[in-house]
Every structure is written in C-alpha cells, then in structure tokens.
N, C-alpha and C positions, 0 to 999 in steps of 0.2 A: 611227502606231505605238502610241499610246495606246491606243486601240480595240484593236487587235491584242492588246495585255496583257489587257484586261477580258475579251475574249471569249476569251483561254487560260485565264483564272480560271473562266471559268464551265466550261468543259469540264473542266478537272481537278476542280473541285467533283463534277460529273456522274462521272467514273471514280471518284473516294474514294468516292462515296456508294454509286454500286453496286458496287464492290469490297465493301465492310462488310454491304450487306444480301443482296446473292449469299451471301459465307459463312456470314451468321446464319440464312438460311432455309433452305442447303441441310443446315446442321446436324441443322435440324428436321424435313424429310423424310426422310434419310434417319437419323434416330435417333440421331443421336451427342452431341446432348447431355447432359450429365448434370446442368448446374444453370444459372441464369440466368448468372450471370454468367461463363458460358463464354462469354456471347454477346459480350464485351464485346470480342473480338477486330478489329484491334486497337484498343483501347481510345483509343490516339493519334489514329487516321484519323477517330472521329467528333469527337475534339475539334478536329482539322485543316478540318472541316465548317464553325465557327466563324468560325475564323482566315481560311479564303479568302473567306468574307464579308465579312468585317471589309475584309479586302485591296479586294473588289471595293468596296467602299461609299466605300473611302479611295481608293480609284480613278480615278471619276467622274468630277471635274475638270469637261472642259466640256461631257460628255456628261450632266451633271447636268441637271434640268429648272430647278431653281432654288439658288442659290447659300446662300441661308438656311437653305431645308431640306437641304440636305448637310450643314451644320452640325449640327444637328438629331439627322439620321442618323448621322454619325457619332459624337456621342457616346454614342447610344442602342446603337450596334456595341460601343463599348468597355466600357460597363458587359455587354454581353450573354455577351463574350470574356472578361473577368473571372468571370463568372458561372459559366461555362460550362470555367473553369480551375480552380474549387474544387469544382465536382460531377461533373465528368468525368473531366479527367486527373489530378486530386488524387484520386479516390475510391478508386484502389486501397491508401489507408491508413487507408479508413475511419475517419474521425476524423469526430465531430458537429459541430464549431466549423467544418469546412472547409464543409460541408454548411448548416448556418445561416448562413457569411457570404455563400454560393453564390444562398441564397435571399433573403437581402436585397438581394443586386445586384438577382439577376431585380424585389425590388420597384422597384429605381430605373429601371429599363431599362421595366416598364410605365408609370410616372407619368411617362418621357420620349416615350413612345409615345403617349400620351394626349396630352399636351401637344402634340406635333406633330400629331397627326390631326385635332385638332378647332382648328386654328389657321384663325380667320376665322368660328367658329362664331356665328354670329346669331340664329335662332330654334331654342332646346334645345329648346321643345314642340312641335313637327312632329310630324305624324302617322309621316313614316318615324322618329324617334327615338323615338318612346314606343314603336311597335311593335316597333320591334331590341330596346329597351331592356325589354319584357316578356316576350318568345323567350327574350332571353339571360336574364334573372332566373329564367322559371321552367325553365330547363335546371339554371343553377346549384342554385336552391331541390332539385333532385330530385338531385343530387351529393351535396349536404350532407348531407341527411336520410338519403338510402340507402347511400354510401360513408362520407364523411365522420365523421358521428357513430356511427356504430355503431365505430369504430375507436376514435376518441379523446374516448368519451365519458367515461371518468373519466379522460381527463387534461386540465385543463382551461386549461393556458398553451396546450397545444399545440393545444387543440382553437381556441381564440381566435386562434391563429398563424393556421391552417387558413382559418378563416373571414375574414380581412381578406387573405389573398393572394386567395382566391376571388373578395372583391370587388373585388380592383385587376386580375385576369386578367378578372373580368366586362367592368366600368367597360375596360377595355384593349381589349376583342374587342368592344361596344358602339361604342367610338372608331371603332373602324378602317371598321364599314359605315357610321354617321354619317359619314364623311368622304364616302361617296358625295353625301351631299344638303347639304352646307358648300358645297364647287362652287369652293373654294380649289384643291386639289391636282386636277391631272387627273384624267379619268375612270377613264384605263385604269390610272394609277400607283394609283388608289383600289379600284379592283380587283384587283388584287393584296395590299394591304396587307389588303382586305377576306377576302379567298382566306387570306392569309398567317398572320392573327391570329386565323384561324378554326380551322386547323390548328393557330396555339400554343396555343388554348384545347383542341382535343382530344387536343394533347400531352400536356399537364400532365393534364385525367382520365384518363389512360391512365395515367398517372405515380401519382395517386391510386390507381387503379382495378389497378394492379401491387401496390399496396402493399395493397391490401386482399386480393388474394390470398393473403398472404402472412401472414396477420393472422389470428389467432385466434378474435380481439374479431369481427371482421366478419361480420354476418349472414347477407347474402347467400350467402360463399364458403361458411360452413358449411352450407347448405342445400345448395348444389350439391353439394358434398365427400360428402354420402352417398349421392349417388347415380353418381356418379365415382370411378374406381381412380385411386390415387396419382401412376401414369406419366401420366393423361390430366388431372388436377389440374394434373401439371406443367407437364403439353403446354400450357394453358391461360394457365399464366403468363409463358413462354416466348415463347406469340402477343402476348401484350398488350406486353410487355418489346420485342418488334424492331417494334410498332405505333409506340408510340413515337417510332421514329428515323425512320418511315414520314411518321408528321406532323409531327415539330420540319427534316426537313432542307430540305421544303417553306416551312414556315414563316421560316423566315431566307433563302434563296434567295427567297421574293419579296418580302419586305420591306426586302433589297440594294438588288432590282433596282426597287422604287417608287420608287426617287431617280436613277433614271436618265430620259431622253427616254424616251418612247414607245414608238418604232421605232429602236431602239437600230443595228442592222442598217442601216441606212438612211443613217447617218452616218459609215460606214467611210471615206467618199471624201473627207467633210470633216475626219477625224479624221488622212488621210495628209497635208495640208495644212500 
C-alpha cells in the first residue's frame, strides 16, 4: 500500500507538471501572451511541483536505500519547500524581503546538498573531481562575466550576493557528479542526483539569464535588442521564463527520487507485504 501512494505521487507530479507547461507553451505558439508573467498560470500548480516532492521524499519509508540519507533528504525537501513558498507562491505580492529570504533558504538547501553528496568523500584530488570541478568553474566563470556583471555591476551588495550563490550552486552541482566517484550513495541514485543538480544548475542561469533579458544594464540583450522587434524580444523572454520550469521540475523529481531503492518498481510485491 505504501508503494501504491509513492507511485500515485509520482504520476500526479507528472499530470501538474504537464498540465502547467502544456498551457505555458501553447500560450506561446499560438500568441496569446502578453507578458511573462501570464505565464505563471497557475501560479499554485508549480508551487504544488514542490510540495509532492517533499511528499514523495517524506514517503520513502522502507523503500529508501538508506535510512540516514532519508534524513538528509528530507530536510534538504523542507528547506527547498520553504524556499520555493517565498519565490513562487508568495511572488504574486512582489515584495523583495519574501524574495531574499527565498534565496537564503535555496542557500541552505545547497550546503545541505553538498553535505550529503560528498558524505564518505576520501580523495577530493581525483582526477574525476578536479575535472567536474574545472567544467563547472569555467561554465560558472563565463555566467558571471557575460550575464552576471554586466547587470549588477554598479550595484555592488547585490553584485557580491550573486557571486557567492554562484559558488554554492557551483560547489552544489560539482557535489552531485563527485558523488559518482565517492562510491558511498549508489550508482544509479548518484545519477540521478548528478542528472538532477545539473538541471538546478541550468535552472537558476536561466533564472539569471530571464533576468538579464529584462535588464537594461545587460550587454548582451542590448546587442541583440537592435537587431530584434519588440514581440520577438519578448518571444525570447517568454522561452527562457517556461525553460526554467523545463529544468527545475526535472531537478527535484530526481533528486526525490535519489533516496529511493534503485528499482523502485521492483518492490511493489514486497511493499503489499
């Protein structure tokens, strides 16, 4: 019977999620939107995205792989659900305090990510960790330089905010492929988280990279902007805006489901037991 609840979570996950980006995309082909945050319809179902991970991760029980790291995970869920309760469904009152505490969760929810993924870690200087760990540096390094600072370069709390989230989503999306070569967490759960943290890393520049759209200061957009009409400007931020939901709903569905057995499916028979 347990099972049977998990695997309904994961299918209603699956109908919210395409419910929300069926309507967001068929907005944009067929032209009826008029500004991003039309897209945000409804606005509840992707925070609800959140919530039935949470649900699934609070779930697991003895379909977990290990009983420590369920601990782990789950409270890495609740800072994520917190998180994601001040930037999503609080957003429609627009207030920068709900927005800034939103973002200090998400830093607590990576240094709980980190923490778990590299749990048993032994030799940091491996050749697969220096090499994750120069990919990801010089991916981030080309964010900062080209998104980042051309936005917030005279504002320089914010710009310093910017730059130490960047390296805790680095340092966070580093963890997750290092966990392949730790040899702690299984393989297949470390692929996933690895899949998973790869997506929340290309959530968040997407989330950047919305917001440079959208930005004056921003080099890049103004460059394209003259050679772009205003509608295809828009169209532009629009893609980037339901890109977004594209990577974060991936990203939490598999970093639930890292804290489950394996072959989750496999265990129906011992779960009606």
């Amino acid at each position: 019977m347990e099972l049977k609840k998990q695997l309904f979570i994961i299918i209603l996950i699956l109908i919210v999620a395409s419910s929300f980006l069926t309507f967001d995309w068929t907005r944009f082909f067929t032209g009826t939107m008029t500004n991003i945050k039309d897209s945000n319809y409804p606005r509840e179902s992707k925070w609800l995205i959140s919530l039935l991970c949470f649900f699934l991760v609070w779930m697991s029980g003895k379909n977990a792989w290990n009983s420590d790291d369920e601990k782990r995970l789950r409270l890495i869920f609740v800072c994520i659900l917190l998180a994601d309760t001040f930037l999503v469904l609080l957003s429609k009152f627009d207030n920068p305090v709900f927005t800034g505490i939103g973002i200090l969760i998400f830093f607590c929810a990576h240094i709980l990510l980190i923490i778990r993924n590299t749990h048993g870690l032994k030799n940091l200087f491996s050749r697969w960790n220096i090499i994750s760990a120069v990919i990801i540096a010089a991916a981030t390094t080309l964010v900062l330089t080209s998104i980042l600072y051309p936005i917030l370069k005279n504002e320089i709390l914010l710009f310093i905010f910017g730059i130490l989230y960047l390296l805790i989503l680095s340092a966070s999306l580093w963890a997750g492929w290092a966990s392949l070569n730790i040899g702690y967490i299984p393989t297949t759960n470390c692929v996933k988280i690895a899949i998973g943290l790869t997506c929340f890393y290309l959530c968040d520049i997407s989330v950047i990279f919305n917001l440079a759209t959208g930005s004056p200061k921003a080099m890049a957009p103004k460059l394209l902007f003259t050679i772009l009409t205003y509608p295809a400007w828009e169209g532009i931020r629009y893609i980037v805006h339901n890109i977004v939901w594209m990577f974060y709903i991936p990203a939490l569905f598999l970093l639930a489901l890292s804290g489950y057995k394996t072959k989750l499916i496999c265990y129906l028979e011992d779960g009606e037991k």
